[in-house]
C-alpha positions as CSV (number, residue, x, y, z in Angstrom):
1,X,0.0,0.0,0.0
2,X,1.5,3.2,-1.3
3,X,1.9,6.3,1.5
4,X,-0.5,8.1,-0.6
5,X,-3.2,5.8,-0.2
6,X,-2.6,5.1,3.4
7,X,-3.0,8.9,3.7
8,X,-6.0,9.2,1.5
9,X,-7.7,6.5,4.0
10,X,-7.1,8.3,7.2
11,X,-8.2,11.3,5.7
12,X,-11.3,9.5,4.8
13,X,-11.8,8.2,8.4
14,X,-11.0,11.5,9.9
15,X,-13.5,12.9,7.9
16,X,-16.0,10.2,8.6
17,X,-16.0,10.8,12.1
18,X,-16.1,14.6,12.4
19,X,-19.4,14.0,10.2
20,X,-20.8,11.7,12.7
21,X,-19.9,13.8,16.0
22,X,-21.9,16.8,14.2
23,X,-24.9,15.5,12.9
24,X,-25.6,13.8,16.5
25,X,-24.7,17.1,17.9
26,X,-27.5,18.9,15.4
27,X,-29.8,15.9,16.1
28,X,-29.6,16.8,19.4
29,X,-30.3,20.5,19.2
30,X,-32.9,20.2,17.1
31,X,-35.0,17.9,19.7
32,X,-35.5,21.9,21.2
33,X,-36.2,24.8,20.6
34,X,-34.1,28.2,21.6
35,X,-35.9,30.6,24.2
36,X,-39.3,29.8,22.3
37,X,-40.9,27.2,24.5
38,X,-42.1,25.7,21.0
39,X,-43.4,22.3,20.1
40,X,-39.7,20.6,20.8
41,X,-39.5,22.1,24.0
42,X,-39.8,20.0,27.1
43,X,-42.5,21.0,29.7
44,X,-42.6,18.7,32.5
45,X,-40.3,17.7,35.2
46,X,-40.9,14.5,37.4
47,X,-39.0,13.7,40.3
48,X,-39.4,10.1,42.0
49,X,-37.1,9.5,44.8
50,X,-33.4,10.4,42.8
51,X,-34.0,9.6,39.4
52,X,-35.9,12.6,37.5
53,X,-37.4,12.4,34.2
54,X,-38.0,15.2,31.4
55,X,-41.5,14.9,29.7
56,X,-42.9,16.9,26.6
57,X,-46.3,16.7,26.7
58,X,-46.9,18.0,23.0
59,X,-45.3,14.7,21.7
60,X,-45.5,11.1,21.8
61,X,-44.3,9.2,24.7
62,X,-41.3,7.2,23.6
63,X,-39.4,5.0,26.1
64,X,-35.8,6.6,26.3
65,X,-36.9,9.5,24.2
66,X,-39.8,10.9,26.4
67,X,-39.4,11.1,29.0
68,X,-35.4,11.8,29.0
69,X,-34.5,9.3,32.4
70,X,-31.8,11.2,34.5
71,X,-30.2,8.9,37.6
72,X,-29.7,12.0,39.7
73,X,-29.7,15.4,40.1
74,X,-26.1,16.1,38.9
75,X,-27.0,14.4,35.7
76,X,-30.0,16.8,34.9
77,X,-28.0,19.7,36.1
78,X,-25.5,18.7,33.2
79,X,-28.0,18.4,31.3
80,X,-29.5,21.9,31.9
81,X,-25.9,23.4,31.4
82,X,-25.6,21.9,28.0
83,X,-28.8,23.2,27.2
84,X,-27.9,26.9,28.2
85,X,-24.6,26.9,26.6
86,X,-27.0,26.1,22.9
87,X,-29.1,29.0,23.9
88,X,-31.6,26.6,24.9
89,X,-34.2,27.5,27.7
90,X,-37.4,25.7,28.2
91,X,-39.8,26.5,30.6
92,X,-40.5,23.7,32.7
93,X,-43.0,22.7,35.2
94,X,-41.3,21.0,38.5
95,X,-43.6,18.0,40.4
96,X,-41.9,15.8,42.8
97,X,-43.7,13.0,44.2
98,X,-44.0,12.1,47.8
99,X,-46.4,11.3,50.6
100,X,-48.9,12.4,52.6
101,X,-50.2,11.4,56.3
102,X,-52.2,8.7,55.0
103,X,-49.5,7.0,52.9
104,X,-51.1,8.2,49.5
105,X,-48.9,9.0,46.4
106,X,-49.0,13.2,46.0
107,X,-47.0,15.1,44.1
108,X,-45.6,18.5,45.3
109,X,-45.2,21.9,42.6
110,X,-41.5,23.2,43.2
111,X,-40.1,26.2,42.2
112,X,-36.7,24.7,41.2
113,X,-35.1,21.5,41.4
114,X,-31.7,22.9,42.8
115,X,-33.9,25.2,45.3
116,X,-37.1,23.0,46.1
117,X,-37.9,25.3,48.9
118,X,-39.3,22.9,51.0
119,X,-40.6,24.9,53.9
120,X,-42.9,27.3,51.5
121,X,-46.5,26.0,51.3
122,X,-46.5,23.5,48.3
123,X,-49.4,23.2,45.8
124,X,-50.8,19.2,46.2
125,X,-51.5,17.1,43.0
126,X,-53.5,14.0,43.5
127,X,-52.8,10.7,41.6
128,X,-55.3,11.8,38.9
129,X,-54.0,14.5,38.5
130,X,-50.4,13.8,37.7
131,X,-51.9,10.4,36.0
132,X,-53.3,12.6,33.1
133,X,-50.0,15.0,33.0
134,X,-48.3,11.8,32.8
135,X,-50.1,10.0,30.2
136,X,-48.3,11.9,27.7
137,X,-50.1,10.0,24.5
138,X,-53.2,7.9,24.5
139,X,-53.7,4.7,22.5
140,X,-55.5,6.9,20.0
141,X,-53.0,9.1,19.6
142,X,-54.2,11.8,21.1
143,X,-51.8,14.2,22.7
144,X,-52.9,15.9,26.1
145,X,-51.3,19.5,25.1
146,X,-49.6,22.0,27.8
147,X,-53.0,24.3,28.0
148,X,-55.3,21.2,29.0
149,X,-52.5,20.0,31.5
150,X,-52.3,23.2,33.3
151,X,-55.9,23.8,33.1
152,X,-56.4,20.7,36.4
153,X,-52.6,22.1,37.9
154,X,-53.3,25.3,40.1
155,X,-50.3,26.6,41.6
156,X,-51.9,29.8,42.9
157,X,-53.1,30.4,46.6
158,X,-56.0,28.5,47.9
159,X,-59.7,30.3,47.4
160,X,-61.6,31.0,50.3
161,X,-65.0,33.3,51.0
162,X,-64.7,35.9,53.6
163,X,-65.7,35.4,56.8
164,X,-67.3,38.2,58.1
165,X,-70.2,38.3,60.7
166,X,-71.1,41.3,59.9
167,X,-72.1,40.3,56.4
168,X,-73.6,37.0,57.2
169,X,-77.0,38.4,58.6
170,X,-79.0,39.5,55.1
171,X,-80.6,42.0,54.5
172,X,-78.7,43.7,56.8
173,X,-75.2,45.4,56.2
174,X,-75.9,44.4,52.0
175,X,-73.1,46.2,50.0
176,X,-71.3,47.1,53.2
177,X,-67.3,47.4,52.9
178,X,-66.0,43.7,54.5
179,X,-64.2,44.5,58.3
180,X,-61.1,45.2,58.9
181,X,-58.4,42.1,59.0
182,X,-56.6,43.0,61.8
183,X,-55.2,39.6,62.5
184,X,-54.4,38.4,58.9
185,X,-56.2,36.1,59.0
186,X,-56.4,35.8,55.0
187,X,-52.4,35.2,54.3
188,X,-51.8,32.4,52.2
189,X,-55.1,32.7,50.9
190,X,-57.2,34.4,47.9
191,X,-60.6,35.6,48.8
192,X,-63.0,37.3,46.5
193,X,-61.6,40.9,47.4
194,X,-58.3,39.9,45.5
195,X,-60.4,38.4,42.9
196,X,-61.0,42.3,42.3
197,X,-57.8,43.5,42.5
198,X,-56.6,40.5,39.6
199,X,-59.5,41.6,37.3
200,X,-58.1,45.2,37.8
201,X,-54.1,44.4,36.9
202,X,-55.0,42.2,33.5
203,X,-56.6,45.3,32.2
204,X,-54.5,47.5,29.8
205,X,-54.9,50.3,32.2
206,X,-56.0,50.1,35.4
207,X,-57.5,52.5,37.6
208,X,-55.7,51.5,40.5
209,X,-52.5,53.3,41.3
210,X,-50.7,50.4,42.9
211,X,-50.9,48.5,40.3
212,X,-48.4,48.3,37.8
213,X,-50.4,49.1,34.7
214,X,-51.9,52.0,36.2
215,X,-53.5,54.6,33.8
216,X,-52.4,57.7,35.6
217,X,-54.2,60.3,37.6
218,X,-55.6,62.0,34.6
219,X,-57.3,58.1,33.9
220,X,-58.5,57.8,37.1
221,X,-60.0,60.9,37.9
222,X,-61.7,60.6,34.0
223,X,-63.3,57.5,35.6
224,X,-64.6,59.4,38.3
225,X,-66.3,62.2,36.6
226,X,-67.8,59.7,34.2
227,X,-69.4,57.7,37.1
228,X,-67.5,54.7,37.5
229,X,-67.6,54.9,40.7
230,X,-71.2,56.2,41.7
231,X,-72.2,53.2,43.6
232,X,-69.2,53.5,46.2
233,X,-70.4,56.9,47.2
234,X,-71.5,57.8,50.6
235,X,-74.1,60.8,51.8
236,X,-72.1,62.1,55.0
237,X,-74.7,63.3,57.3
238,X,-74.3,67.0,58.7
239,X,-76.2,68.5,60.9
């Protein structure tokens, strides 16, 4: 075998492999999507004792493919690194399963796997719950998409009604400002009074000046004068 044959070969081979090493690499980015959260993009983050797994919920479940199977935390966080360093950020839903009192299988929503904040109250899935999250493609085919998962996940505070004897007695006291909270007794909580104050912030401008969006005094006052708020008005008796 002449040198220039030998050398033609290992050319060959060199060339061979640097072909393989980037199309898996471009494989593997395109599985995701950069800063998009688009179709590629993983949504949902399981963790069951050490081992976490990686679900997308907007394609079909495929053992080793999805859900991605990580044997610890260090191996995600890799993971999650490698991700970053493509530009690739995908927001994700944390649930890590435990139990409750009664020895029944919950799972708990986390801010962040690295900082769980455990001593923060926790939002509580049931088994049915994470059961449908989980069942990322039926035998039909049907795909259970991010917008019906989160529609049974609430991570917000838990409703309550206002208690308030003063507004328990009808007809008496109807349309009467609620009493004053002087023990907080609401905290951790979301009672129809907040309900208000939501309504107000996803407007484009909202009367409110501690709200963010707020349309300015010149918006407010305009409100006024128009009679927005005629029904909140009070006669103040003088003798």
């Amino acid at each position: 075998m002449t040198l220039s044959t030998l050398l033609f070969i290992l050319i060959f081979l060199i060339g061979l492999y640097f072909y393989a090493k980037t199309s898996e690499s471009k494989y593997i980015a395109e599985m995701f999507t950069n800063n998009t959260g688009g179709t590629r993009c993983p949504n949902l983050l399981i963790q069951k004792g050490s081992r976490i797994y990686l679900y997308n919920s907007k394609i079909a479940k495929v053992p080793g493919v999805n859900p991605v199977e990580f044997e610890n935390l260090e191996d995600y966080t890799e993971f999650l690194d490698w991700q970053r360093s493509q530009g690739i950020r995908c927001p994700v839903l944390y649930l890590q399963q435990s139990y409750d009192a009664q020895g029944n299988m919950t799972y708990k929503v986390r801010p962040s796997v690295s900082e769980p904040q455990g001593g923060l109250p926790s939002t509580i899935l049931s088994q049915g719950q994470i059961q449908q999250s989980e069942s990322i493609a039926t035998s039909t085919g049907n795909l259970i998409t991010e917008d019906e998962m989160n529609h049974n996940i609430s991570t917000g505070p838990t409703p309550t009604l206002l208690v308030d004897a003063t507004r328990n007695d009808p007809p008496y006291n109807k349309n009467s400002y609620p009493a004053y909270d002087q023990t907080s007794y609401y905290i951790g909580t979301k009672t129809p009074l907040d309900e208000m104050n939501t309504q107000e912030e996803h407007l484009l401008y909202s009367p409110n000046p501690m709200d963010e969006n707020w349309g300015g005094a010149e918006f407010t006052q305009n409100l006024v004068d128009m009679g927005y708020y005629k029904d909140n008005e009070v006669n103040i008796y003088v003798p």
